[in-house]
KEKELO-989774 format. One line per 5 residues: number of its first residue (from 1); for each residue x, y, z of N, C-alpha, C. Coordinates in steps of 0.2 Angstrom, whole numbers, plus 2048, in hexadecimal, padded with zeros to 3 digits. Layout:
NUM	X/Y/Z/X/Y/Z/X/Y/Z; ...
END
This chain:
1	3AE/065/BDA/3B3/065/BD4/3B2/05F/BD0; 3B0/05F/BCA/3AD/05C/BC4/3B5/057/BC3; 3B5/051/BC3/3BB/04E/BBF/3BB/04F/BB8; 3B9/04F/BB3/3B8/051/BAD/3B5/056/BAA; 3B4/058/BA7/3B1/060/BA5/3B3/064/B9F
6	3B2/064/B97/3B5/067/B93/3B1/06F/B92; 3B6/072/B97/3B4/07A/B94/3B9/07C/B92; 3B7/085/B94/3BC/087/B90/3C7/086/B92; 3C5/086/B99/3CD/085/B9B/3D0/080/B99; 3CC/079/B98/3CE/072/B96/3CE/075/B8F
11	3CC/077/B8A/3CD/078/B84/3D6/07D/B83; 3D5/083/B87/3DB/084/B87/3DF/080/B87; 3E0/07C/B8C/3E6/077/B8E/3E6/073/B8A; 3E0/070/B85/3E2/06C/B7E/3E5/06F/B7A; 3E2/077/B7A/3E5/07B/B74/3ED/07A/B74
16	3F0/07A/B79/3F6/07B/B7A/3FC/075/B78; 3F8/070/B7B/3FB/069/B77/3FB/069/B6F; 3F4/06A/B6F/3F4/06A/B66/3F9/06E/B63; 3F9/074/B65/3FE/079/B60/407/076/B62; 407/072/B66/40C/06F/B65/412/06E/B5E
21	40E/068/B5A/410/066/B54/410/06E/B51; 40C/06E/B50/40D/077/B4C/410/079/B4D; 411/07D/B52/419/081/B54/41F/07D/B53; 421/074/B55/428/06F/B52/429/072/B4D; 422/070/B48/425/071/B40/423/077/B3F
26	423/07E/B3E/421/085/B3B/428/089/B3F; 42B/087/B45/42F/08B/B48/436/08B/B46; 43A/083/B43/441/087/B3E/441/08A/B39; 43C/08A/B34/43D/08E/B2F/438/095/B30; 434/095/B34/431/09E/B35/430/09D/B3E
31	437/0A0/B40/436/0A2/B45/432/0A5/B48; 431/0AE/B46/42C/0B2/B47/422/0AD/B48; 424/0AA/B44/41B/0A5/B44/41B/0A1/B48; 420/09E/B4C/422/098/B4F/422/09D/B57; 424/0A1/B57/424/0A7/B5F/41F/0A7/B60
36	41A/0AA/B59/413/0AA/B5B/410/0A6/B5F; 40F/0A0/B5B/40C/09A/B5D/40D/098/B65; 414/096/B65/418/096/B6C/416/09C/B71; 415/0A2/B70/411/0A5/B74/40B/0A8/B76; 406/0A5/B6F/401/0A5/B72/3FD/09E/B76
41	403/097/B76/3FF/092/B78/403/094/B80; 409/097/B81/40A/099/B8A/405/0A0/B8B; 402/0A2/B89/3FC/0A7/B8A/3F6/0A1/B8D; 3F5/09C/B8A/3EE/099/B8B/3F2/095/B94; 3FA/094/B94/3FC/090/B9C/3F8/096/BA1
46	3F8/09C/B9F/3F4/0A2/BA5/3EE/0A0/BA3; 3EC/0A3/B9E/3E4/0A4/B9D/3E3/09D/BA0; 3E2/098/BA0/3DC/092/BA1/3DC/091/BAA; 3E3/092/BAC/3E0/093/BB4/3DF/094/BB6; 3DF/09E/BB4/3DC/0A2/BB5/3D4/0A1/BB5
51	3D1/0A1/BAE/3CB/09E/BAD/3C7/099/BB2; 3CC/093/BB3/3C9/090/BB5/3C7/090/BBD; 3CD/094/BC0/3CA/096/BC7/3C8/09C/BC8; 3C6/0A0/BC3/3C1/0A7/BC3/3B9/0A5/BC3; 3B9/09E/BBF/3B0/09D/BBD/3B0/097/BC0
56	3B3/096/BC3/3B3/08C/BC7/3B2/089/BC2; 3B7/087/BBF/3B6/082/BBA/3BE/07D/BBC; 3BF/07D/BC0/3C6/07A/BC2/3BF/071/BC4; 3C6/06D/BC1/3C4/066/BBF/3CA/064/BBF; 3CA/05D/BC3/3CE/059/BC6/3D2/057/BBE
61	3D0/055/BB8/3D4/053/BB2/3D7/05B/BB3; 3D6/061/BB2/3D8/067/BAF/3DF/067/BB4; 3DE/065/BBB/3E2/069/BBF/3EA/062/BBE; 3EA/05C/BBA/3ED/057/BB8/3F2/05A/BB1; 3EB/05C/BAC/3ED/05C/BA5/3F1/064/BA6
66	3EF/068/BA8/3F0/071/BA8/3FA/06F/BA9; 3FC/06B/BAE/401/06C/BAF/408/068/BA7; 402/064/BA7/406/05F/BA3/407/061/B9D; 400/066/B9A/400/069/B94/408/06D/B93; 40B/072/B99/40E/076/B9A/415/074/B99
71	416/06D/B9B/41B/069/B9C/41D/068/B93; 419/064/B92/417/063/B8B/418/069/B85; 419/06F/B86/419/074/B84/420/077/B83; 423/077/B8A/429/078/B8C/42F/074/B8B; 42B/06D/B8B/432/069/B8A/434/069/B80
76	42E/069/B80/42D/068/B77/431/06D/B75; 430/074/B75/435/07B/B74/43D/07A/B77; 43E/075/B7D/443/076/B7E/448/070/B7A; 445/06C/B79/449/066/B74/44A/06A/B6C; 444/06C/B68/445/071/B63/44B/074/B64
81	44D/079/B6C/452/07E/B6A/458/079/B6C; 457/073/B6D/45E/071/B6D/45F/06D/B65; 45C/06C/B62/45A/067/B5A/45C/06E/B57; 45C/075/B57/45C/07B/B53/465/07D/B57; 468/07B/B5B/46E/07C/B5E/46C/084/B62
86	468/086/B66/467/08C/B68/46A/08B/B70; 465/083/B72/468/081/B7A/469/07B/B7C; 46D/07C/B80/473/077/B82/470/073/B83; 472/06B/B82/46D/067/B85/46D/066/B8D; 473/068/B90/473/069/B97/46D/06B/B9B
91	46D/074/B96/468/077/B9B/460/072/B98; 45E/071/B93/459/06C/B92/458/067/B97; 45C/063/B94/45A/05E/B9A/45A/060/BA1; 45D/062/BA6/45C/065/BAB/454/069/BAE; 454/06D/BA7/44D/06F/BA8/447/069/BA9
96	448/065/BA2/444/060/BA1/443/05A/BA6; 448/059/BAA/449/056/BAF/445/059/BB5; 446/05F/BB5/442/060/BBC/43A/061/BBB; 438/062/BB4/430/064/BB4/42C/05D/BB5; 432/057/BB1/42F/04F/BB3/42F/04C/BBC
101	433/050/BBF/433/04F/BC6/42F/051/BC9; 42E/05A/BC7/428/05E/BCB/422/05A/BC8; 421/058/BC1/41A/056/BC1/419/050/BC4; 41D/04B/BC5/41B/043/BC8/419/047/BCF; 41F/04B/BD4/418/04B/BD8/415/04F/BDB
106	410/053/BD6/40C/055/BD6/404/04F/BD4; 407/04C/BD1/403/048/BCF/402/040/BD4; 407/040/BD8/408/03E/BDE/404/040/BE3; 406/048/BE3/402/04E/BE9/3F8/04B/BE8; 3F7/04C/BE0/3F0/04B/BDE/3ED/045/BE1
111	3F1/040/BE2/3F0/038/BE4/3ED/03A/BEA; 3EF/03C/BEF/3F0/03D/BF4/3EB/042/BF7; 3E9/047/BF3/3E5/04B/BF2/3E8/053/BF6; 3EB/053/BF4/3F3/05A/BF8/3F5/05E/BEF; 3F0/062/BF2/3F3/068/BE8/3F9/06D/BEE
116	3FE/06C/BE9/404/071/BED/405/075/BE8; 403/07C/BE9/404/082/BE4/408/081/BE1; 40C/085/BDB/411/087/BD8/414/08D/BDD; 418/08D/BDF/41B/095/BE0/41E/098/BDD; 41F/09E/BE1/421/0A6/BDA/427/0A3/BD8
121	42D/09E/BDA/433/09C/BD7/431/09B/BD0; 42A/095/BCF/429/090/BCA/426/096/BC5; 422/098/BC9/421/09E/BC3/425/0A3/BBF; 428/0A5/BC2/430/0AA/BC0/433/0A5/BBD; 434/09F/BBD/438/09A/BBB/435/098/BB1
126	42C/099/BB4/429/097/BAE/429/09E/BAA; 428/0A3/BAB/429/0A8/BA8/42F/0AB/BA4; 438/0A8/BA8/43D/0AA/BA6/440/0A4/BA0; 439/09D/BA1/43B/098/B9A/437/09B/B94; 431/09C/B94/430/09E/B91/430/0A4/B8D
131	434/0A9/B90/439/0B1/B8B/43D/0AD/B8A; 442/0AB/B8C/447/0A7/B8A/447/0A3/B83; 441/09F/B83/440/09C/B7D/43B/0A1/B78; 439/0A7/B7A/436/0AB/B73/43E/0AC/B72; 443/0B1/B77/446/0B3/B73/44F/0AE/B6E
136	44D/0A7/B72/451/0A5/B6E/44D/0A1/B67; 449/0A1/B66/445/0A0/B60/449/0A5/B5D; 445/0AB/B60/445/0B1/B5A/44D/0B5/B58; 452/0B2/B5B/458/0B4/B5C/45A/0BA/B56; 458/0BB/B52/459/0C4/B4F/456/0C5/B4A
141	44E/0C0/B49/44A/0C1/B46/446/0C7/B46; 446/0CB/B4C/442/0D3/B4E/445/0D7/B4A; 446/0DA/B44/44B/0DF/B43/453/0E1/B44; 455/0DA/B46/45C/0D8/B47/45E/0D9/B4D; 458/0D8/B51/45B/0DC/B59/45E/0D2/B5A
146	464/0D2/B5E/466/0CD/B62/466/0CA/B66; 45E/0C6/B66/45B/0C3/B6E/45E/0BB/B71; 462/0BA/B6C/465/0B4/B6D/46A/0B6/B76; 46E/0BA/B75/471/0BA/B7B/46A/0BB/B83; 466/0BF/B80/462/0C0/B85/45F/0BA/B87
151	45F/0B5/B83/459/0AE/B83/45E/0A9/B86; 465/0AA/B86/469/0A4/B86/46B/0A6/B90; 46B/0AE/B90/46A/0B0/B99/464/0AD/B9C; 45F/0AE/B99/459/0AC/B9C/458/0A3/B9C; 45A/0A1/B98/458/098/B99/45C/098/B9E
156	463/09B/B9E/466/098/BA5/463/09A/BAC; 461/0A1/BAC/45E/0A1/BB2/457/09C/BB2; 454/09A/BAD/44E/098/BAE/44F/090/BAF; 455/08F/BAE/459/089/BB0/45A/088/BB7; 45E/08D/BBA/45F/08E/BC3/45A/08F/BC3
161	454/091/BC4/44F/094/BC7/44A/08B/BC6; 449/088/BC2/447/081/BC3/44B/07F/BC7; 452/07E/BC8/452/07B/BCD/451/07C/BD3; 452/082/BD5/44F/084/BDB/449/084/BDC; 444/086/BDB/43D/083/BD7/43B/07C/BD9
166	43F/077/BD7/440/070/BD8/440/06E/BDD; 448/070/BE1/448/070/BE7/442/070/BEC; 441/078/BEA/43A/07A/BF1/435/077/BF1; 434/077/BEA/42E/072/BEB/42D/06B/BEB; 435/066/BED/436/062/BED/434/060/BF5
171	435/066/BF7/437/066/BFF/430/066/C03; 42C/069/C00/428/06D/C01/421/066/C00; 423/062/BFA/41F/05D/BF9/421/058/BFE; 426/057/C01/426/051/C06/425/054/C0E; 424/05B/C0F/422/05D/C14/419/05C/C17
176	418/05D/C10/410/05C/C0F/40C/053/C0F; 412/04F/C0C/412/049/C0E/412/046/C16
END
């Protein structure tokens, strides 16, 4: 496993960071182009691990950056939809608090040389912020359908489900320790 390595899945995970700034500024005044963006840089969170552990290109920088990128991604959408009044700052911070606990030690885990997967929780957790946040961007941008209440059920579950998420995997990291 190469510590360095710019291919295509590191490129993905830059991709995702750069489209950042883009989607802050394009997403209060055209939603609709702001989902897009937003949904196509959480397409590249799947596509680049996949990639990477499909063609062995998995690198010690990617297995670091790939998480941080995703942090970065999520937390940035979720301070937005608190600046736009969609979400509480409650459920934000709570979220945002547990992604900077999971990633310290994960990165701790890396020190040590211990990779503790994700579980289905984290993934179901990551799956249910991210609809969440298409659909409270889009809140009745679609032809007036009302996704607002749908996105405002979903952060909360996606809210419990980090912390649950947090927990296990909190548990989990000092069992491994």
């Amino acid at each position: 496993m190469n510590t360095w390595r710019l291919n295509l899945p590191t490129i993905l995970t830059f991709s995702r960071i750069f489209s950042i700034p883009l989607f802050l500024l394009i997403t209060p005044s055209h939603p609709v182009v702001g989902t897009i963006i937003f949904a196509l840089a959480s397409v590249t969170d799947f596509l680049d691990g996949y990639i990477a552990r499909r063609t062995g290109q998995i690198t010690k920088f990617g297995m670091i950056l790939d998480p941080i990128a995703d942090k970065f991604l999520i937390i940035s959408a979720l301070i937005l939809l608190v600046d736009m009044a969609l979400v509480s700052v409650f459920v934000a911070v709570v979220i945002i608090i547990r992604e900077f606990l999971i990633t310290a030690l994960r990165v701790v885990a890396l020190t040590r040389k211990l990779v503790i997967p994700a579980a289905k929780e984290g993934k179901v957790k990551t799956f249910a912020q991210i609809c969440a946040i298409i659909f409270l961007i889009l809140r009745d941008s679609i032809l007036g359908i009302d996704l607002y209440f749908a996105g405002t059920v979903l952060i909360w579950i996606a809210m419990f489900l980090a912390v649950y998420s947090g927990i296990k995997y909190t548990i989990l990291f000092w069992k491994k320790i």
